[in-house]
C-alpha positions, 0 to 999 in steps of 0.5 A, spaced: 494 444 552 496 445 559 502 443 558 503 447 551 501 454 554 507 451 560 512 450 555 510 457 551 510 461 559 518 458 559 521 459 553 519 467 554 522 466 560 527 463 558 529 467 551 527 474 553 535 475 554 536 474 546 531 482 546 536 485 550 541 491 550 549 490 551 549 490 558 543 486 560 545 479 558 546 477 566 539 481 568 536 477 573 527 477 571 523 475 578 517 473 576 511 474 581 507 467 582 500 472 579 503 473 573 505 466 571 499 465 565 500 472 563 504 475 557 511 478 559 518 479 557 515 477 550 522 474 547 520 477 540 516 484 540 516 485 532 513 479 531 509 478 538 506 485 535 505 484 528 501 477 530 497 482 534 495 487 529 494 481 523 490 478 528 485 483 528 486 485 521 484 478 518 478 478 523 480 473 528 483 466 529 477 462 525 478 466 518 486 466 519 487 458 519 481 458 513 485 462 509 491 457 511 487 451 509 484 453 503 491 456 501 494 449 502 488 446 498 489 451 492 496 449 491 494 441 492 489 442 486 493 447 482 498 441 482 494 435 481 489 438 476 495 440 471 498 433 471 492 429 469 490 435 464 497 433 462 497 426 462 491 423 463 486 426 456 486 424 450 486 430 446 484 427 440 479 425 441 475 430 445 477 434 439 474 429 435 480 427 431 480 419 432 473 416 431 470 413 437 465 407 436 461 405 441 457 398 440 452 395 444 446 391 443 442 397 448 447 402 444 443 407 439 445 407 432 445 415 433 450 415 438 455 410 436 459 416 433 457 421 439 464 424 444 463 423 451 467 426 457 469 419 460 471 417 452 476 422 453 480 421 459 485 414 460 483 409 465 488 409 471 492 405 470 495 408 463 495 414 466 499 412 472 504 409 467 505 416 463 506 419 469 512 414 470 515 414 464 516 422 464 522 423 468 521 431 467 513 431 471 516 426 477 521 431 478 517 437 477 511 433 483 517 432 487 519 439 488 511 441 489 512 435 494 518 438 498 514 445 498 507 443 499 511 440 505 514 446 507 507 450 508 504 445 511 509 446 516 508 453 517 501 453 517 501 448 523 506 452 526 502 458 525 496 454 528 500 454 534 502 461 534 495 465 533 492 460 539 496 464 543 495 470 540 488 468 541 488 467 548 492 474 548 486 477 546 481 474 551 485 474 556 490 480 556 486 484 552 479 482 554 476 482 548 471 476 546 472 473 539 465 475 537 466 482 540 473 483 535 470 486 529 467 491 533 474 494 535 478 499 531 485 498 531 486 504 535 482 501 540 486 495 541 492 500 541 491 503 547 490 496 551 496 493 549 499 501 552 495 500 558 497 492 559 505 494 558 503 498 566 501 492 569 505 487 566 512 488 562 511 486 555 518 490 554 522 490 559 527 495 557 522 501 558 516 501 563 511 505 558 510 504 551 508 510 546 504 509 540 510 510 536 514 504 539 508 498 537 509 502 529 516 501 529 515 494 532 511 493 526 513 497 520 521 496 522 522 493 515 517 497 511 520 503 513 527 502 511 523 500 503 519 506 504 526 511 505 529 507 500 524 508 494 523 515 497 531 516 496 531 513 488 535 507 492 532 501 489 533 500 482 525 500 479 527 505 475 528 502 468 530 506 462 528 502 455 530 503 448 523 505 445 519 504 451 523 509 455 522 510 463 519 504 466 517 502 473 517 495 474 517 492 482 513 486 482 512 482 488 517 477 486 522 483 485 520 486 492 521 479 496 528 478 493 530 485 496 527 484 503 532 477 503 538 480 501 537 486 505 533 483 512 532 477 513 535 472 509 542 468 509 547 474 509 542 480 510 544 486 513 541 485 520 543 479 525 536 478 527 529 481 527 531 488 531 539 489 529 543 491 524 549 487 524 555 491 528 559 491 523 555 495 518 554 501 523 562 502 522 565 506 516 572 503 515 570 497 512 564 500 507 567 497 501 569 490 503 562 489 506 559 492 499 563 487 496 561 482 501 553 484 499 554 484 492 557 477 491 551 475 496 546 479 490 549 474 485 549 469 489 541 470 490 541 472 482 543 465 480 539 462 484 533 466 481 536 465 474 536 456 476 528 457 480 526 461 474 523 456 469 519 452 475 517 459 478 515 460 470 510 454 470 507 455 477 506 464 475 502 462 468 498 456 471 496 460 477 494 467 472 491 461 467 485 459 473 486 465 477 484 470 470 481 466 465 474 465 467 474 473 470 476 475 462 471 471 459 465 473 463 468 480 463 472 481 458 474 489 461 477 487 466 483 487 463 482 495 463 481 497 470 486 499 474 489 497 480 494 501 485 502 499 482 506 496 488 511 502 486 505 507 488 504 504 495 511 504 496 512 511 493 505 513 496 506 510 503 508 515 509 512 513 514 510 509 520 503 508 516 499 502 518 497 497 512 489 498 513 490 506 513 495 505 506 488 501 503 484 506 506 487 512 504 488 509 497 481 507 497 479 513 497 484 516 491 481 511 487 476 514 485 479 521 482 486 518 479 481 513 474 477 519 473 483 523 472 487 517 467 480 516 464 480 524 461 485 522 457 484 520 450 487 518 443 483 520 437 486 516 432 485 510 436 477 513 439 475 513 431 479 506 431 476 503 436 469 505 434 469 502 427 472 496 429 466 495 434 462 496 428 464 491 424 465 486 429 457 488 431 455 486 426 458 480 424 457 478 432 449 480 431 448 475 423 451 470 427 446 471 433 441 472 429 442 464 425 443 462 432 436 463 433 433 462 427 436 454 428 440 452 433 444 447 429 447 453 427 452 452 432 454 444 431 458 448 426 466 448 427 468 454 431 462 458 431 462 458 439 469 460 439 467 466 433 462 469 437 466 468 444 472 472 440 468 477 437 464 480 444 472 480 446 473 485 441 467 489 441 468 489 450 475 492 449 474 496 443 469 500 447 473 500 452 477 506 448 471 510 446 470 516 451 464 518 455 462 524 450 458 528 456 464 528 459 467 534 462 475 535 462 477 538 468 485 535 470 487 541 474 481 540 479 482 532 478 489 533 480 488 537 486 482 532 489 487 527 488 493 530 492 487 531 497 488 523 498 494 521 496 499 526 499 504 526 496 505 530 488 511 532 485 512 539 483 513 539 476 505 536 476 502 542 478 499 546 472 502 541 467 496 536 469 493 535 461 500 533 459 501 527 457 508 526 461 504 528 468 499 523 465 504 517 464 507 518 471 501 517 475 499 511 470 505 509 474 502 509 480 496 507 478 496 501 472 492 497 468 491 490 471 493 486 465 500 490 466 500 487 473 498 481 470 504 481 465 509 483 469 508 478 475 508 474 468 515 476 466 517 477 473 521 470 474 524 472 468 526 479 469 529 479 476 535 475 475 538 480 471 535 486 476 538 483 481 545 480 478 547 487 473 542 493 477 542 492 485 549 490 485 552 496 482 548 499 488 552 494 494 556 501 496 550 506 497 545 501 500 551 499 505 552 507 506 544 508 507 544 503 513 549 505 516 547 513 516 539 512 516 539 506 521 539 508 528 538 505 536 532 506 540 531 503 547 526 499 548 525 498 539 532 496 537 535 499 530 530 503 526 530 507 520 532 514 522 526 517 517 521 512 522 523 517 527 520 523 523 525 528 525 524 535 522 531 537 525 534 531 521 530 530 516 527 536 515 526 540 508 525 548 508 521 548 503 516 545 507 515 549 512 522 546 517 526 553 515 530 554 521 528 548 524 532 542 520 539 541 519 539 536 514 543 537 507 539 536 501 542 527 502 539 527 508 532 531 507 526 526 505 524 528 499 517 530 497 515 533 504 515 525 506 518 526 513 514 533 513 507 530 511 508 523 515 509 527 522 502 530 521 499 524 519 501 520 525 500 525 529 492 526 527 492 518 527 494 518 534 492 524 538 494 521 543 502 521 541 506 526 545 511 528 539 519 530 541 520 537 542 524 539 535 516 535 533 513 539 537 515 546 534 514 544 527 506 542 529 506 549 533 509 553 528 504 550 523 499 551 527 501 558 527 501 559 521 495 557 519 491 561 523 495 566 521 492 565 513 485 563 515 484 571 516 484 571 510 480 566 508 473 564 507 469 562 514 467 555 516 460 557 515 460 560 507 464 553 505 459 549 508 453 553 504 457 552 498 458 544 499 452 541 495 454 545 488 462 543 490 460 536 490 456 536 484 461 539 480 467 533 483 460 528 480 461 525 488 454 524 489 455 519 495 460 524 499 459 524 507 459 529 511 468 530 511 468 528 504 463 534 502 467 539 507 472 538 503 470 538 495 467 545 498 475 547 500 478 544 493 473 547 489 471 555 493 477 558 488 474 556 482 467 558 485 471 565 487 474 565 481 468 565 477 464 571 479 459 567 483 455 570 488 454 568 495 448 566 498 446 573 501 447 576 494 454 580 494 461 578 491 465 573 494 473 576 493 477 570 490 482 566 494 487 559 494 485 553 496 491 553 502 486 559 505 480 555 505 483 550 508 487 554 513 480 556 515 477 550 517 483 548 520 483 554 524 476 552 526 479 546 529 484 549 532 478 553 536 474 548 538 480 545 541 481 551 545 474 552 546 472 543 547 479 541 551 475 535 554 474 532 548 481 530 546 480 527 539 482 534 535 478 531 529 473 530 533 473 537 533 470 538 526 463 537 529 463 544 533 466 548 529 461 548 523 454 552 523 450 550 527 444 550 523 448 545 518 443 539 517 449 535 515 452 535 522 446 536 526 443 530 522 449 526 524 448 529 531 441 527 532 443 519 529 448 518 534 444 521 539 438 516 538 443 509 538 444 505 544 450 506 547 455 500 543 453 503 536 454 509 539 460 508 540 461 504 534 458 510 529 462 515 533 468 511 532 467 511 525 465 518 525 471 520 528 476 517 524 472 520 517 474 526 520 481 524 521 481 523 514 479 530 513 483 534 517 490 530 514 487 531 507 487 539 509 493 538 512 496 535 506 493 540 501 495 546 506 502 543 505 503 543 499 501 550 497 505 553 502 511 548 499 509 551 492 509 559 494 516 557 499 519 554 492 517 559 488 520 565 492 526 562 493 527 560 485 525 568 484 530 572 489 535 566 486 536 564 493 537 556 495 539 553 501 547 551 501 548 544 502 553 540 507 557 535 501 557 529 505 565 528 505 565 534 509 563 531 515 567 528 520 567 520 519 570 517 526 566 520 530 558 519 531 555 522 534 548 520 540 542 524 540 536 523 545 530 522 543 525 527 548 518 522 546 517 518 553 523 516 554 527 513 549 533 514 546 537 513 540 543 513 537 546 515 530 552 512 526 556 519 523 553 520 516 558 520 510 559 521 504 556 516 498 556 518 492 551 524 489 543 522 489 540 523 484 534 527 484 527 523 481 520 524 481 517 517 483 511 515 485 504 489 499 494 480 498 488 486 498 482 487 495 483 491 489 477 498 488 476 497 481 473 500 475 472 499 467 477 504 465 477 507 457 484 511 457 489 510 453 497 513 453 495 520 448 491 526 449 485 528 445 481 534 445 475 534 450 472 540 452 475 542 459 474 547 466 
């Protein structure tokens, strides 16, 4: 073991000039003789990076090579167990077919004709000659060889690997094993930055920023994130009868990320650069036809593999879903989020467990809001399937009961299995009669969550339309299975007719959105969250962002996903052109919150507004802000307050402007505390049992569960704040639309060919230091403007909608 930490020590050494900037390749590195067993001049910072935040993420070093194991066996027994099913079971005896006589002096007469399980396998050696003679299973159980080899491989070195990663952690970090669970990621975040003062992880720059650690990590993400934001990727199919479809599989995704990342003749030369040659406009069309003949290359080869891929997707769906259906036949109708919708929805520079997290909280109002649709014609359908099916379900259970012979009958077991299948799904489309149809507010508890929500949704939400969009993001799990299905199927043609069409505009993007950044390497222009670059002025970055309608992020992305990293990470100091952006919206939501309704009046109304959204178990955040979505409806409605007098109507944006202002206040007033959304505590009522009760818990702890409830309680605000943010936002979007659609006034964009092509142009980035530069954008043809919308564990529930509308009684 000493020996393979020496080894490790002097490949950093040694390799670290592979992660260093022009100029730098002779830089001579003195190691001081204390730090020969610490963790400097790491050779590759984005993997270095991403081990650290999986590491945490999977709980530690034990439950990751678990997880490795347990694959390797799957695999293992997924492979065996389908050979001898194939070769060694003699079908027709286990179905009775072939009479099987068993003699025997001690053999009872009775059982003489009786099938047992040994009857029906073969002896080995029959088996092993089956096998032999088939020159289709030896080749198949050659390749899954090769492969199981291969990951075998992997998982050793990955052993290896996560070693060190574990000793990084006890020894830099100073964080126990038994301890890790017990430290958010954040936490983990601020060592790593600290570590980086002491001993130079990156020798390119002295300090890192929070921003730095993302890049290293998302680097590739954000690329599919702007891509999907910009309707780059084809996923957007437009078939006859079935219309517009949305198909993104994980086999699709993981062809895009080797064509363009990190597979033979991608774009980037390793994992931190581009490859010079695509930062340059002379040659575009000889390397877009250079990338499309690789895009075929990639098609056929998936158009060879896609029997074998087949195989292993049924087999695999087969003993994953099977028992699953059967025990819970509804299953099929629950839904789980598309991977389009985390694409769609994610922001840039977000995190995975803060995508699942927030998606986890969406969850709950999106089935709500896919739930309130309904079909007449298929609920009268379905009611009267389920009858007869009953019926005929309970004569048969009825026999069964009155003699157990009964079920010796041929196919009565299958009968009675087939038929509480039907009635499972058939009830499945039959609503809730007591159900209350309220789509607008559904919609807006939605947008709280998931951010992001495209213009034409807005007071269309009991359309059909908006109903099949959102079914996009969020799809029926026998969906999913039925496109991993048809994924090997499909992709090739993807691939080999749709993404090679797209070879000159995806070299366009890169070159245009890709910029340099010292101490990262090349990122994403979109993961700098730039509101001069990438502003819209629709969304409040009028006067204070450059961009054409090309280079703007569409849906506010650049706009929404600044706030929330800034909110995730308080301690992040924005560039100036950021900065301005956050105080002018600061600004103006203190502006708006004079207007609005008090922190106090909200909090009084809370218990009635979380009744009406039916969340009976909301925390205190979550209950802050059912009080903000529904106060309009309450103001509307003519209800009186609690001292008897009318309260004047208003919008949802000032009464989220209000208990932002009341941040901003207790920030101004609590300047020690730091943590803005830790804030939220002070600014409420002081006599509010929900705040004074969460007060009083903490208090009582010891110190390490107080530091683990207030963790937690901080970051539920967090949550909180981003979601006022996300809602403030996007009324103000809406009001800046619609004045702009009524005075006739839009914002005059720059075509593309207008701008210079031979020069670019560097721009400083003003965060801590770092600087970037930016190849000269040019033109790539138009973009067309689309409303659109990565193993986890997946929040579900039994869904009953169905794709029409029915009457139902509203809000």
């Amino acid at each position: 073991m000493a020996n393979l930490e020496a080894y490790q020590e002097y490949q950093r050494i040694e390799d670290f000039e592979e992660d260093s900037p022009p100029g730098e390749e002779d830089l001579l590195v003195h190691v001081p003789e204390g730090l020969k067993d610490s963790w400097h001049h790491i050779k590759n910072l984005d993997n270095f990076f991403t081990r650290i935040y999986h590491f945490h993420q999977k709980n530690g070093f034990a439950c990751m090579m678990m997880s490795e194991f347990f694959e390797l066996v799957q695999f293992l027994f997924v492979v065996t167990f389908t050979t001898f099913l194939v070769n060694c079971v003699e079908y027709d005896v286990l179905f009775a077919n072939r009479a099987v006589n068993h003699t025997g002096s001690t053999q009872n007469p009775l059982d003489r004709n009786k099938v047992t399980l040994p009857d029906a396998i073969l002896p080995t050696q029959q088996c092993t000659q089956r096998i032999q003679e088939n020159s289709w299973i030896i080749f198949l159980l050659v390749m899954a060889a090769i492969f199981w080899i291969y990951r075998l491989v992997k998982v050793f070195c990955n052993v290896l690997s996560y070693w060190e990663i574990r000793q990084f952690y006890i020894k830099a970090l100073k964080i126990r094993m038994d301890e890790l669970c017990n430290f958010t990621w954040q936490e983990v975040q601020d060592r790593l930055i600290s570590l980086q003062r002491e001993q130079q992880m990156c020798i390119h720059k002295k300090e890192l920023t929070e921003l730095d650690i993302y890049h290293r990590i998302l680097r590739f993400k954000n690329y599919m994130v702007a891509m999907i934001n910009k309707s780059l990727l084809p996923v957007q199919l437009q078939l006859p009868l079935l219309g517009n479809l949305v198909f993104l599989t994980q086999g699709l995704k993981y062809n895009f990320e080797l064509i363009l990342f990190w597979g033979p003749g991608s774009l980037f030369q390793n994992k931190w650069n581009l490859h010079p040659k695509y930062k340059r406009s002379g040659n575009r069309l000889e390397l877009a036809q250079q990338l499309s003949r690789v895009i075929l290359l990639m098609g056929l080869a998936n158009l060879l593999l896609c029997p074998f891929i087949l195989v292993w997707q049924v087999l695999y769906a087969f003993f994953s879903y099977t028992e699953v259906i059967r025990r819970e036949p509804g299953s099929l109708g629950a839904r789980r989020w598309s991977l389009y919708g985390r694409l769609y929805l994610r922001h840039f520079n977000e995190l995975d467990h803060e995508l699942h997290g927030r998606l986890g909280r969406a969850y709950k109002p999106t089935s709500k809001y896919m739930n309130s649709f309904t079909s007449p014609l298929l609920t009268v359908l379905a009611k009267n399937i389920a009858f007869f099916s009953g019926s005929v379900l309970a004569v048969l259970i009825a026999l069964t009961v009155y003699d157990e012979d009964v079920l010796t009958v041929q196919h009565i077991l299958t009968a009675i299995t087939v038929l509480g299948v039907v009635i499972t799904i058939a009830r499945s489309f039959i609503p809730d009669e007591h159900m209350v149809w309220c789509p607008e507010q559904l919609l807006q508890c939605m947008l709280a969550h998931i951010h992001y929500m495209p213009d034409h949704w807005r007071g269309n939400a009991n359309k059909s339309e908006t109903r099949d969009e959102v079914a996009q993001l969020l799809q029926y799990k026998a969906v999913f299975i039925l496109e991993e299905l048809l994924s090997p199927i499909v992709t090739p043609f993807i691939l080999i007719f749709l993404l090679r069409n797209k070879s000159l505009e995806i070299i366009d993007f890169f070159r245009n959105f890709t910029v340099e950044v010292v101490g990262v390497g090349d990122i994403c222009s979109f993961a700098q969250m730039d509101i001069r670059r990438h502003g819209n002025p629709t969304w409040m970055s009028e006067g204070q962002t450059e961009a054409s309608v090309y280079q703007q992020a569409e849906n506010g992305k650049t706009e929404l996903s600044l706030m929330h990293f800034t909110i995730k990470n308080p301690r992040w100091q924005p560039p100036q052109e950021s900065s301005v952006f956050i105080s002018h919206l600061k600004e103006k939501v203190q502006h708006d919150a004079q207007g609005g309704p008090s922190t106090q009046l909200l909090l009084s109304e809370a218990p009635l507004c979380t009744s009406l959204q039916s969340n009976e178990s909301a925390t205190g955040p979550d209950t802050l802000l059912a009080s903000v979505l529904a106060h309009p409806i309450l103001t509307a409605s003519g209800l009186q307050g609690r001292d008897h007098r009318f309260i004047p109507p208003s919008t949802a944006a000032s009464a989220a402007a209000s208990v932002l202002a009341s941040l901003s206040t207790s920030q101004l007033a609590h300047p020690h505390r730091g943590h803005s959304h830790g804030l939220l505590q002070s600014s409420v009522h002081p006599e509010s049992t929900m705040y004074r009760s969460e007060r009083t818990i903490i208090e009582s702890m010891s110190n390490s569960d107080s530091h683990i409830r207030s963790n937690a309680l901080h970051s539920e605000f967090a949550t909180a704040e981003m979601s006022l943010h996300a809602i403030y936002m996007h009324e103000l979007h809406q009001q800046s639309s619609h004045s702009q659609r009524t005075s006739g006034q839009w914002q005059n964009t720059v075509p593309m060919r207008d701008l210079h092509r031979n020069t670019g142009y560097q721009a400083a980035h003003r965060g801590l230091g770092s600087s970037m530069s930016m190849p000269t954008p040019v033109h790539l043809g138009r973009w067309q403007e689309e409303e659109e919308e990565e193993d986890v564990g997946d929040q579900e529930i039994n869904s009953g909608s169905t794709p029409k509308q029915g009457t139902r009684s509203s809000c």
